[in-house]
C-alpha positions in Angstrom: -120.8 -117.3 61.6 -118.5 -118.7 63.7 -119.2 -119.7 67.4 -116.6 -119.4 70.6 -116.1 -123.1 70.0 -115.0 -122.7 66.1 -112.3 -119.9 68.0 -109.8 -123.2 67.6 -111.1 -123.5 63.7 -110.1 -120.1 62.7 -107.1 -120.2 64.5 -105.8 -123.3 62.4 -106.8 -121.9 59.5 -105.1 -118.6 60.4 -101.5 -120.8 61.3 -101.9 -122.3 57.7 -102.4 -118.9 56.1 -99.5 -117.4 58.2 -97.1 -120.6 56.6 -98.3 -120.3 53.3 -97.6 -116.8 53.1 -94.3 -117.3 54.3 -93.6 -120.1 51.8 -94.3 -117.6 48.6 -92.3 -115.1 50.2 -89.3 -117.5 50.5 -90.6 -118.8 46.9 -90.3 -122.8 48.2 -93.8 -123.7 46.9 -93.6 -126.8 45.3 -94.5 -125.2 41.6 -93.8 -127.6 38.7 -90.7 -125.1 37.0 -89.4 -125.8 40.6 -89.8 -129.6 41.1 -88.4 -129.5 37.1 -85.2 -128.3 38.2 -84.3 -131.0 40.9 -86.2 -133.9 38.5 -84.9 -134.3 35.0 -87.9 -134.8 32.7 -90.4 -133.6 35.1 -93.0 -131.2 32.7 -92.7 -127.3 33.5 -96.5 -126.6 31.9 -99.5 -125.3 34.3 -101.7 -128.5 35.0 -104.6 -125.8 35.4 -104.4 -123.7 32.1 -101.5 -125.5 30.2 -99.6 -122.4 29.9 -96.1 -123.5 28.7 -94.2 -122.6 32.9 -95.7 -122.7 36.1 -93.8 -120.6 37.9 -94.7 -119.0 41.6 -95.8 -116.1 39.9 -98.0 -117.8 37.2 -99.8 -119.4 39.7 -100.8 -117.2 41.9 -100.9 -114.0 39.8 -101.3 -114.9 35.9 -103.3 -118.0 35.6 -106.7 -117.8 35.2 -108.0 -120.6 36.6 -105.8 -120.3 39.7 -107.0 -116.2 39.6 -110.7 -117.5 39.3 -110.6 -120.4 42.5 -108.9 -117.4 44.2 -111.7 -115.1 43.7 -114.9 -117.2 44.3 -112.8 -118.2 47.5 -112.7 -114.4 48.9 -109.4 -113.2 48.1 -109.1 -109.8 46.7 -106.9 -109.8 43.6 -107.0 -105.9 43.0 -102.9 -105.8 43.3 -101.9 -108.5 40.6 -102.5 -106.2 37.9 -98.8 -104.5 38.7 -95.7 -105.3 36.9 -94.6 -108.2 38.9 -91.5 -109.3 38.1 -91.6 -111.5 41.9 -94.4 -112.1 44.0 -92.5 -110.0 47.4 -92.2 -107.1 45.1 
């Protein structure tokens, strides 16, 4: 439970979830299919699962592991069993 002092806390971590929303919806998180296309050589695969792309989508949406750390850390996942073809669909 957070006090009236921890009132600065949550409203850090509420800043930091307002950014990284706004980063997938622009689709500038530093995913490895992205760093791969500015750095020749660089490898595409998921470090988490080793899935063969880790694209935006694959790691928030299709990996596993990523789906499982998401879970256990409260986020309800009930909407990425849609047809996704981007994450702002």
């Amino acid at each position: 439970m957070l006090s009236s002092s921890d009132d600065s806390v949550k409203d850090l971590w509420m800043e930091h979830a307002r950014v990284f929303v706004w980063r997938v919806g622009y689709e500038i998180l530093p995913t490895n299919v992205k760093i791969a296309s500015i750095r020749n050589g660089f490898n595409e695969s998921c470090p988490r699962c080793g899935a063969n792309i880790e694209t935006l989508l694959h790691a928030l949406c299709e990996c596993a592991t990523s789906r499982e750390v998401l879970t256990i850390g409260g986020w309800d996942l009930s909407n990425n069993e849609k047809p996704y073809d981007k994450c702002i669909n």
